[in-house]
Backbone as numpy.savetxt, mean C-alpha at the origin, in Angstrom:
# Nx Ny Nz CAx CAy CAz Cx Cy Cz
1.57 2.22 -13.27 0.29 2.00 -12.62 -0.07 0.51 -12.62
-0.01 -0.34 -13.66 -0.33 -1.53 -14.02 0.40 -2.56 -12.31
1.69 -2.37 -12.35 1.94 -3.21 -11.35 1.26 -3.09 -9.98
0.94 -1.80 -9.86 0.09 -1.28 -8.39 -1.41 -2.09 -9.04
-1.54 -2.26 -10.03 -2.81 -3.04 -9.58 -2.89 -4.43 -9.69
-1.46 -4.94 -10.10 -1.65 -6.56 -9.95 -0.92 -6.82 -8.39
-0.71 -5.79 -7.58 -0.42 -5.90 -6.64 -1.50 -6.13 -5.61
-2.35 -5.20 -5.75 -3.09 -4.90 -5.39 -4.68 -6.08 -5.94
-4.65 -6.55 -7.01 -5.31 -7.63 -6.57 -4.67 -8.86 -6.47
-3.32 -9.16 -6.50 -3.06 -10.18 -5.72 -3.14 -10.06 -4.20
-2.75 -9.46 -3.35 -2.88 -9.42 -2.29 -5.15 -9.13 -1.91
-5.48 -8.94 -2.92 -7.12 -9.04 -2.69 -7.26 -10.67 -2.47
-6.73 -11.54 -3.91 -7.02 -12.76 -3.82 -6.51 -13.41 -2.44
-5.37 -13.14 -2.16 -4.70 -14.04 -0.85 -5.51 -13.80 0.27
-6.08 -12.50 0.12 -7.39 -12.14 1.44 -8.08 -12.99 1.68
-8.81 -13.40 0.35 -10.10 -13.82 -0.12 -9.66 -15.65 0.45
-8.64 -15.99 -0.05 -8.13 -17.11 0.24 -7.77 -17.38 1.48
-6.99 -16.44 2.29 -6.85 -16.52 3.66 -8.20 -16.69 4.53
-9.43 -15.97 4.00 -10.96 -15.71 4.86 -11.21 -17.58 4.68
-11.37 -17.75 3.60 -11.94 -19.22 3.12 -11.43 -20.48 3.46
-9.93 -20.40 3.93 -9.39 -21.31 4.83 -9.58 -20.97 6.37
-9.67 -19.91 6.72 -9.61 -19.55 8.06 -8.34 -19.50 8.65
-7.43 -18.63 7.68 -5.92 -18.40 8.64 -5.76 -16.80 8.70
-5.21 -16.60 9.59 -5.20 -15.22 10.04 -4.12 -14.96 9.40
-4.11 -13.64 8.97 -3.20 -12.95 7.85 -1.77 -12.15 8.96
-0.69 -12.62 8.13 0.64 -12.58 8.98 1.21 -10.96 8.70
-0.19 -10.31 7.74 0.50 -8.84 8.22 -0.33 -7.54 9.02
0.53 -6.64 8.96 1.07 -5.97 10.27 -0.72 -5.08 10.63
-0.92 -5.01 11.81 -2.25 -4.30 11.79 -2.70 -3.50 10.78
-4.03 -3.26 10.97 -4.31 -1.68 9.71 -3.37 -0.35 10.05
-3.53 -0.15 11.19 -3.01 1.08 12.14 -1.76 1.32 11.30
-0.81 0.05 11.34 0.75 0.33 10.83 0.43 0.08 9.14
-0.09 -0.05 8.13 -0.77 -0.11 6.82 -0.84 0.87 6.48
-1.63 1.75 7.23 -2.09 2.94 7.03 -0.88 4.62 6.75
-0.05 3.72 8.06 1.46 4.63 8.62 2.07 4.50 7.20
2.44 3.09 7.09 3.30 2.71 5.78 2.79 3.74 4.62
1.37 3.91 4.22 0.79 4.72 2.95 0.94 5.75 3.41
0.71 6.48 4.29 1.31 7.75 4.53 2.28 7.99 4.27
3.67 7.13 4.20 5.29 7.52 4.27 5.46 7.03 2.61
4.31 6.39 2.18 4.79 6.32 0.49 4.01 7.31 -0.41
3.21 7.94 0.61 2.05 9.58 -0.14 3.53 10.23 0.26
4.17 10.90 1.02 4.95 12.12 1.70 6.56 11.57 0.56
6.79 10.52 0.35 8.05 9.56 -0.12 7.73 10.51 -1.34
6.66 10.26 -2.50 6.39 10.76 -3.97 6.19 11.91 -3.77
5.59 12.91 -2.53 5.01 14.39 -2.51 6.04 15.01 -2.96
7.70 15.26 -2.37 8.28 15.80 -2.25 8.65 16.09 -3.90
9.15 14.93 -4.88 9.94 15.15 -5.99 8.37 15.78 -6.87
7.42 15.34 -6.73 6.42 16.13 -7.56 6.22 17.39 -7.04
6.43 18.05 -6.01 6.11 19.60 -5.39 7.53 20.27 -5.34
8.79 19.64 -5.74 10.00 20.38 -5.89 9.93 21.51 -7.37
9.37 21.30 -7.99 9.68 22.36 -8.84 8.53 23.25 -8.55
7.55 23.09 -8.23 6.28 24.19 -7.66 7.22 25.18 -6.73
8.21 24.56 -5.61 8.45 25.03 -4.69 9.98 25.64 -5.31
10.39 25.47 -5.99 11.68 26.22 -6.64 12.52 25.59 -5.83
12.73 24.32 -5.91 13.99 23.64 -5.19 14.57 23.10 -6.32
């Protein structure tokens, strides 16, 4: 868990830093952000719901 959150506020700070200089951030829309967390929710679903499901 720990690394998901120094991930997660480093990429807060670079925000914060990107707003305060005024450079537009070189990643990918929300739209495709959003896609990406979906395919890393469905990526972990499977090996945690394999033994529920008797695979």
């Amino acid at each position: 868990m720990e690394p998901y959150l120094v991930s997660l506020g480093a990429g807060a700070l670079i925000g914060v830093i990107y707003s305060v200089i005024k450079v537009r951030s070189p990643a990918p829309p929300l739209v495709a952000l959003v896609g990406l967390f979906g395919m890393t929710i469905g990526m972990q679903a499977i090996p945690l719901l394999k033994p529920f499901l008797g695979l």
